[in-house]
N, C-alpha and C positions, 0 to 999 in steps of 0.2 A: 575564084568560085562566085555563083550569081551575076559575074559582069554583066552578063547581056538582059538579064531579067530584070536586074537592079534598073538599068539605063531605062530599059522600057518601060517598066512603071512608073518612074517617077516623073515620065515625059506624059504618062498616060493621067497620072494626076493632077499635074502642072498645068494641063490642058481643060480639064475639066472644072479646074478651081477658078479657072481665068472663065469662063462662061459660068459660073456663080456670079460672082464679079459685073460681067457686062450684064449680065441680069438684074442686079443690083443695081447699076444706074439707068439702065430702062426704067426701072420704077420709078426711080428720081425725076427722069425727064419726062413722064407723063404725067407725074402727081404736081409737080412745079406748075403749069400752065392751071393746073383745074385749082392751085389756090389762089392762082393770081385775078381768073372769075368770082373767087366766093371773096376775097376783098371787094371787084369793083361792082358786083351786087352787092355787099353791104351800106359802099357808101351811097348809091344812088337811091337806095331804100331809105338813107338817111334823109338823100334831099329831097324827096316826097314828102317824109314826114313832116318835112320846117316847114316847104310851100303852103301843103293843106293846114298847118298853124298860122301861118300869118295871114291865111285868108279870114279863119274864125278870127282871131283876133281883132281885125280892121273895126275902127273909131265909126262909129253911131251917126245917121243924119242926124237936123239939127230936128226937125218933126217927129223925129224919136224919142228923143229927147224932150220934147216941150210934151208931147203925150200922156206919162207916167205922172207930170206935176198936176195936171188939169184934172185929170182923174181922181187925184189925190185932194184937191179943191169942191170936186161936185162931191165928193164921198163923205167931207167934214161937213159939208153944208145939209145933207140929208137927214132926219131923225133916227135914234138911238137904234130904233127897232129894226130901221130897213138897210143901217148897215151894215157892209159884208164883213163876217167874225174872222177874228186870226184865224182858228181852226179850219179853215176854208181856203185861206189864201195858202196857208200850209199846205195842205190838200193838193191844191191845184201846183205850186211847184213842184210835188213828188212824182204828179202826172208826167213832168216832163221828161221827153227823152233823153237817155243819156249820151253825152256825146261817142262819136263813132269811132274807134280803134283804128287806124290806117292798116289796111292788109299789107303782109310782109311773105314775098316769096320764099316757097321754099327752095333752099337751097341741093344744086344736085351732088351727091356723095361721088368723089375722087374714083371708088371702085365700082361704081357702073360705068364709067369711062375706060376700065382698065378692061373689066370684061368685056364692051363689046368691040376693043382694040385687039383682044386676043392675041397681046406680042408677048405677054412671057405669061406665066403662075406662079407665085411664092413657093408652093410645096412642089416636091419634084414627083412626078408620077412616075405610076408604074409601067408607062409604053416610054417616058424618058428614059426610064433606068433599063430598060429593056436593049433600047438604043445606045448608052452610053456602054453596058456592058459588054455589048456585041465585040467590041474593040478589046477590053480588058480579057473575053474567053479567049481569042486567037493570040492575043502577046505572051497568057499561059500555057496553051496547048504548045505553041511553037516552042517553050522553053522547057518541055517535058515534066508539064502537072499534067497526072493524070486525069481523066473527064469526068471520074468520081469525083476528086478533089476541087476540079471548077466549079462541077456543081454546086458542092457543099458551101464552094466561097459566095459565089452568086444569089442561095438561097442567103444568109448571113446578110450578105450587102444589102438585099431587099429590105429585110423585116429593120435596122438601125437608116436606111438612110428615103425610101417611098413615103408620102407624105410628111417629111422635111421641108424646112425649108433651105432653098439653095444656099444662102449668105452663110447659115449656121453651122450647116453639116463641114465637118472635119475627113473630106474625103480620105485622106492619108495616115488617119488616125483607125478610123472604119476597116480601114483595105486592112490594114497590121492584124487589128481585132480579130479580123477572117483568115485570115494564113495561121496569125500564132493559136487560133480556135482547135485546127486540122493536127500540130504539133504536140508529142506528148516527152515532156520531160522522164529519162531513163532512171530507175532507181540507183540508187549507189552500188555499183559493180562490185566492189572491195566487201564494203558492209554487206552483202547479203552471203559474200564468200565465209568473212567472219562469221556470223552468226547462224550460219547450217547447219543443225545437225549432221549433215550428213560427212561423214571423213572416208576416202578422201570426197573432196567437192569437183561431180565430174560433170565435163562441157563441151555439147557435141557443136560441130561448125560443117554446115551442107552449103551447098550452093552447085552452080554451073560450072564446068569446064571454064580456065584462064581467068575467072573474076578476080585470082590473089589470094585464094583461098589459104594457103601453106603461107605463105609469104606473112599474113595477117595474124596467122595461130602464131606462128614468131615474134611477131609485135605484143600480142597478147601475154603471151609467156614472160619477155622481156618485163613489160611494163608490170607483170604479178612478181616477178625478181624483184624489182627496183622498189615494191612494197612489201618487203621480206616473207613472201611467201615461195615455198618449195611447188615445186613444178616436174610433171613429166608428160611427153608425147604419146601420144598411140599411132602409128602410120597406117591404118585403116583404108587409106586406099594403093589397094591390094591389085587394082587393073590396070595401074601403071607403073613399071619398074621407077621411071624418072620421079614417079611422086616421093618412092620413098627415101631415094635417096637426096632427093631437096630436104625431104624435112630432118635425115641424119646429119646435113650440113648443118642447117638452123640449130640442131640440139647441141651438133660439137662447139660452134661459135659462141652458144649460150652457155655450154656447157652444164646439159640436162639433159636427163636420159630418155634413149626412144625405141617404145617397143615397137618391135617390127615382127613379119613374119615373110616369107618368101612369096616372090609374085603369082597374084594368082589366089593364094590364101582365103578363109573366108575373112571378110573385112571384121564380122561381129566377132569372132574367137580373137582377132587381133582387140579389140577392145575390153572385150574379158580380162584378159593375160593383163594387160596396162593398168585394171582395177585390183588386180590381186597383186602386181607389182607394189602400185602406189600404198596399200595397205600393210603390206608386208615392211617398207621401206618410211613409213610414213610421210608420206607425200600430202601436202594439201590440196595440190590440184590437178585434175587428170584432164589436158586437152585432146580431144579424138578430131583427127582430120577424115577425112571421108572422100571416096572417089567424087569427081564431078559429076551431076547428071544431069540432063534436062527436064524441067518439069513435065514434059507430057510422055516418059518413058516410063510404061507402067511398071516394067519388069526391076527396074534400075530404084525407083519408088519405096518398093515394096523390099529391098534391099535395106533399104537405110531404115522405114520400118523397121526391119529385124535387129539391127544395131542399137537401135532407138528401145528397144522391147529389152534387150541381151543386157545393155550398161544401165539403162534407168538413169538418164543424163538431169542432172539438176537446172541446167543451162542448155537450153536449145538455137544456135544461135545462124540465122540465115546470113551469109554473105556477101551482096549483090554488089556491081557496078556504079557509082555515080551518073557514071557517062553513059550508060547504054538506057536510061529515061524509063517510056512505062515498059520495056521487055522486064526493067529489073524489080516492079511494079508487079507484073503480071506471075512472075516468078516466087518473090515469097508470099505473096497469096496461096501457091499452088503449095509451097512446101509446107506454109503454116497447116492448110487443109489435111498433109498428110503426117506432120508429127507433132502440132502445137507448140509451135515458136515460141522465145520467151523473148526473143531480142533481135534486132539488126545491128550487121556491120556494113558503112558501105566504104567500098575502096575508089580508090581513082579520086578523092574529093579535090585533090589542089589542079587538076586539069578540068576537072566540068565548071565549065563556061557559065551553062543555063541554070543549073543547081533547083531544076523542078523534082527532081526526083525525091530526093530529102526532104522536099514537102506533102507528095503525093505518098511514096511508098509507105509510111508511119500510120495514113490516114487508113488507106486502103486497107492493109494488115493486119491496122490496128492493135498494133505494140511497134515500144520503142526503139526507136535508133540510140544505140549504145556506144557506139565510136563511128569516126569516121577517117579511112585513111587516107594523110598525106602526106606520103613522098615513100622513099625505099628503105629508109634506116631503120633501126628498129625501134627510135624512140617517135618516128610518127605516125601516132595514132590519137588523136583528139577526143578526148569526153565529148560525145553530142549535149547542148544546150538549147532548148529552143529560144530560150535573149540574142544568144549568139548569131543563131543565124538571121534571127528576124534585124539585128543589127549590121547583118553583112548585107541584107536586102535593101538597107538603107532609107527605115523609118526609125 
């Protein structure tokens, strides 16, 4: 189960990790050259500044020097009065300007070189992810998730990974988030049997023509045995001789009794009789099987309506195919609309390859998948777990 969806996604995110990755050393190789500028403008801003020092700096002619002393000779020689006061000589040095600051370029920042290279963006946008996920809708569509269910993954992936950045995001951790989001863990099958009021606890099972319908109410029976609960059939579908006698095999093998009525029968009076058995007999649980129908036969619909109305089922339980993708999708949609589903089963789980449907059906529905069958015996039938599968999808 999942091979082919496993294999694809994880090639689909392998792929997209590796172009975080080369975008991450894009960066490298553009921001390396623009430090190795802002080094050699620093230093040559250095050697400006020493040059313009050692030119101030340079040693005094020698008439410079003899100037200051002579000055200072006619200045002692002059009377009291007409010499110039300290306060004045003060004066005039504060006049003087102060020396000039050497202008220092500025330097150009790394990420105007990055913009107007235009080779990658740190955050991943929203026409990226638009592009990247074009790939991931077709590797789902093809492995039968429903187009509801893409959607739902694709809106998810937008809002945790659009403005990210690429290096950080956990694409494979995200992608998990968004599948295990769509999934709803089943309550406890057993526990809600125990704690019913209702005696006995009865559980009607609809679905199509061949899905394993009979086959499955067998497993179920089996697997409420093996937890010491008493058990009886209803064979309810009354439009096909061969139904009822599969499920009088199943009852003899299990050895559990199966009310029946002759072909043809109404199905809901076959259900009735199986509720005054079980109470009569004290029985815990009353499984009802039901003709197959299609969901868009109104007449057929409206049938199991009635059954649905007659037992007053505690457990309403659709089901579908693994392998038949969204038909099986499309299906308890139809049947939840017409008697308010409480649960799925789906069959066929150890041959489907693709394993979208047990993603897509739960969401769609919306209620859970309660088991899933695999193989012919009667001990398999699997508790759905949503760890489970998200572990078979292999994150």
């Amino acid at each position: 189960m999942f091979g082919a969806l496993k294999n694809k996604l994880k090639k689909w995110v392998s792929k997209n990790e590796e172009e975080g990755i080369e975008e991450e050393n894009l960066e490298e190789t553009i921001s390396t050259p623009t430090k190795k500028k802002k080094e050699t403008l620093k230093k040559t801003t250095k050697k400006t500044v020493e040059k313009k020092e050692k030119k101030k700096t340079k040693k005094p002619k020698e008439s410079e020097k003899e100037k200051p002393e002579i000055e200072e000779e006619i200045e002692k020689n002059k009377p009291a009065s007409k010499r110039k006061s300290l306060f004045s000589k003060l004066k005039k040095k504060s006049k003087e300007t102060p020396k000039e600051e050497p202008e220092i370029k500025k330097e150009t920042k790394p990420e105007t070189k990055k913009k107007k290279l235009g080779l990658f963006q740190k955050a991943l946008t929203e026409e990226k992810f638009d592009s990247l996920f074009q790939e991931l809708q077709i590797i789902l569509l093809q492995n039968n998730v429903a187009y509801e269910a893409v959607e739902a993954i694709e809106s998810s992936l937008k809002k945790s990974l659009v403005g990210e950045s690429t290096k950080k995001v956990d694409i494979a951790t995200e992608l998990k988030n968004s599948i295990e989001s769509l999934l709803i863990n089943p309550p406890n099958f057993l526990e809600q049997i125990k704690t019913s009021e209702s005696k006995p606890f009865v559980i009607l099972f609809a679905g199509i023509n061949g899905s394993g319908k009979t086959t499955t109410i067998a497993k179920v029976a089996h697997y409420l045995q093996q937890n010491k609960f008493s058990v009886c059939l209803a064979a309810a579908d009354t439009f096909r001789a061969a139904a009822i006698q599969q499920l009088k095999v199943h009852g003899q093998n299990l050895k559990v009794p199966v009310i029946k009525k002759d072909y043809g029968s109404d199905p809901a009076a076959v259900g009735f009789d199986a509720l005054k058995y079980a109470k009569k007999n004290k029985i815990d649980v009353v499984l009802i099987d039901t003709a197959g129908r299609m969901q868009n036969k109104d007449s057929l619909m409206k049938e199991l309506e009635k059954i649905e109305k007659v037992t007053s089922p505690d457990m309403k339980i659709f089901l579908g195919e693994s392998i038949t993708g969204n038909d099986a999708t499309i299906q308890a949609k139809a049947f939840n609309d017409a008697i308010g589903l409480t649960g799925i089963i789906l069959s066929k789980a150890d041959v489907d390859e693709k394993g979208g449907t047990a993603i897509s059906v739960t969401h769609v529905a919306n209620k859970p998948i309660l088991f899933l069958g695999t193989g012919q015996e009667y001990g398999d039938l699997e508790i759905f777990e949503k760890e489970k599968l998200i572990e078979k999808l292999g994150f």
